[in-house]
TORMI-681677 format. One record per residue (C-alpha): residue number from 0; x, y, z. Coordinates in Angstrom, 3 decimals, decimal comma, always signed. Example, Ala and Ser with C-alpha at 12.3 -4.5 7.8 and 13.67 -1.06 7.14 Angstrom:
<rs>
<k->0 | xx->+12,300 | yy->-4,500 | zz->+7,800>
<k->1 | xx->+13,670 | yy->-1,060 | zz->+7,140>
</rs>
This chain:
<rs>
<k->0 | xx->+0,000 | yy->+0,000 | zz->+0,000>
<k->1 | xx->+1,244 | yy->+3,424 | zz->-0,934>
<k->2 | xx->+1,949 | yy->+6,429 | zz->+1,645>
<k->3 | xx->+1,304 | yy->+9,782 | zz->+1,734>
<k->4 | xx->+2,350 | yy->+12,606 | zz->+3,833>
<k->5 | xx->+0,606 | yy->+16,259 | zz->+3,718>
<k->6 | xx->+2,976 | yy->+18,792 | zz->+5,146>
<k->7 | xx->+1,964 | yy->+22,757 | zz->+5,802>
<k->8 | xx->-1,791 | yy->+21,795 | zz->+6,859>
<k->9 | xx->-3,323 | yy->+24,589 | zz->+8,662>
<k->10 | xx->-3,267 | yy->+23,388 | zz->+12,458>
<k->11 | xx->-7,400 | yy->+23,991 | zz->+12,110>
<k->12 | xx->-7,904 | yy->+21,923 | zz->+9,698>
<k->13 | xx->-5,778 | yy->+19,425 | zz->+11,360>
<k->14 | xx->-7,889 | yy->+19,855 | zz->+14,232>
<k->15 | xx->-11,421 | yy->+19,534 | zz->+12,666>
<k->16 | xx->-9,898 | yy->+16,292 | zz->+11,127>
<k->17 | xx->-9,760 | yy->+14,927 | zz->+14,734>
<k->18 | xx->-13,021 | yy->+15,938 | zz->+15,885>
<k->19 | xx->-14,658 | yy->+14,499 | zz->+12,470>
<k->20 | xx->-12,296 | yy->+11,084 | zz->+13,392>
<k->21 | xx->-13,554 | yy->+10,814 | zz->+16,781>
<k->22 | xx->-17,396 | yy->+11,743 | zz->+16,107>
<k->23 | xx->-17,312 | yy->+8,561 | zz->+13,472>
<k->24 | xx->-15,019 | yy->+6,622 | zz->+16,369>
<k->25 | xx->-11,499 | yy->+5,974 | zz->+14,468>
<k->26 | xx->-8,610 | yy->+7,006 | zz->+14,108>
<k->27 | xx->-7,363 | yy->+10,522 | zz->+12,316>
<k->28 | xx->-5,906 | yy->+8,105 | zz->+10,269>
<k->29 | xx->-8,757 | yy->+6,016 | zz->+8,951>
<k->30 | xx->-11,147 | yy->+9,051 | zz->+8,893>
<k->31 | xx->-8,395 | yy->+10,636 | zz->+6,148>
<k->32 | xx->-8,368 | yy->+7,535 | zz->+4,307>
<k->33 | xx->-11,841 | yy->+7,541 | zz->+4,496>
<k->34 | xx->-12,031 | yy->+10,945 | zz->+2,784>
<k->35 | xx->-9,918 | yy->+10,479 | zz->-0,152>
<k->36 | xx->-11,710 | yy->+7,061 | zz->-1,134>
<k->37 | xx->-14,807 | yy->+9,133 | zz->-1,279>
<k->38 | xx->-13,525 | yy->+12,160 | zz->-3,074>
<k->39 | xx->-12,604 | yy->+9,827 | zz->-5,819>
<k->40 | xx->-14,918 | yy->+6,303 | zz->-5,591>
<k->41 | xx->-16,788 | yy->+8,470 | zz->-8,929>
<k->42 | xx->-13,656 | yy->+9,384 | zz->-10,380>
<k->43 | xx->-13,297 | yy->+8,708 | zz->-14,350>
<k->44 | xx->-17,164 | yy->+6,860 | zz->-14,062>
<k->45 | xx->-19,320 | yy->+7,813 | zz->-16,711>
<k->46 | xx->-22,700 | yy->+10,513 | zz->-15,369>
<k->47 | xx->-25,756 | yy->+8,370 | zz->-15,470>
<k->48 | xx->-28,135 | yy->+9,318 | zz->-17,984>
<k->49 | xx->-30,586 | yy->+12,616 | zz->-17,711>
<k->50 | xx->-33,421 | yy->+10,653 | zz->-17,106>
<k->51 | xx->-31,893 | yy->+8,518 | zz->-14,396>
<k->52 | xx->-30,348 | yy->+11,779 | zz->-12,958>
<k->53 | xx->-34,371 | yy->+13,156 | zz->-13,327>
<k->54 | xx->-36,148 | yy->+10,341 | zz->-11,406>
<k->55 | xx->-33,416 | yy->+10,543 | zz->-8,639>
<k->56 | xx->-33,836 | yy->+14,342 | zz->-8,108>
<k->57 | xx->-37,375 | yy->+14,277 | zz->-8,210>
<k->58 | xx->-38,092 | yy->+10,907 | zz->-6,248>
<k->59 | xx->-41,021 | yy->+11,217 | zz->-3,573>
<k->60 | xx->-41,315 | yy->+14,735 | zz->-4,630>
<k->61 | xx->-44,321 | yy->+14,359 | zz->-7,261>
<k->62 | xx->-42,741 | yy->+12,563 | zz->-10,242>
<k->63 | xx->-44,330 | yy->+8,686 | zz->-10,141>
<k->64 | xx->-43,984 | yy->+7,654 | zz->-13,862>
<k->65 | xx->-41,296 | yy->+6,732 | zz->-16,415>
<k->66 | xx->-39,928 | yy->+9,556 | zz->-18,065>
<k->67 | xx->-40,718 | yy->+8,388 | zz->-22,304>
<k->68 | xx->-37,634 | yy->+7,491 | zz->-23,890>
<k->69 | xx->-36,922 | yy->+10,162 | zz->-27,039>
<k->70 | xx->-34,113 | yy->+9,165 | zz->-28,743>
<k->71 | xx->-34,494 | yy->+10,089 | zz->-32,218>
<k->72 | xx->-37,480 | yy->+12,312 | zz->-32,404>
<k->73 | xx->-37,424 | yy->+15,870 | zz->-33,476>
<k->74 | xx->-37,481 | yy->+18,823 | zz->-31,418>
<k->75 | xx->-40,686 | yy->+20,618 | zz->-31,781>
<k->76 | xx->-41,009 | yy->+24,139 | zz->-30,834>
<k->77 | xx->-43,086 | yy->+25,102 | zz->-27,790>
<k->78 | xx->-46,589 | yy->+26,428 | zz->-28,546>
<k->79 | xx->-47,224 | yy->+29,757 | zz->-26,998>
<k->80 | xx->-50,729 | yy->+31,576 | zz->-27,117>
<k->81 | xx->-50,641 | yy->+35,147 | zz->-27,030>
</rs>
């Protein structure tokens, strides 16, 4: 396993670190480690599609069906009345 050291962190910092570690009840270590897997876990993954992205934003809020699939249909322009 590789190493890593971070020199000229702000004593704050270092000291939030430590409170964060000991609220989740580990080590400064492991709560670091922690961190970085989870600042890169997506890293170099594809988005999900819009319409997955859709239904997860709007879940239990008020949408309830599929959004239609429209690959390959023309745009149509909205229709306003005046």
């Amino acid at each position: 396993m590789a190493q890593l050291m971070v020199r000229n962190l702000e004593d704050d910092v270092k000291a939030k670190l430590q409170r964060r570690a000991r609220r989740h009840g580990r080590s400064t270590e492991d709560e670091i480690r922690d961190i970085l897997r989870n600042a890169v876990r997506e890293e170099g993954a594809p988005p999900p599609p819009l319409g997955t992205r859709l239904s997860a934003r709007f879940a239990g809020i008020w949408l309830e069906e599929d959004i239609p699939e429209l690959r390959g249909q023309l745009a149509k322009p909205a229709e306003i009345d005046a």
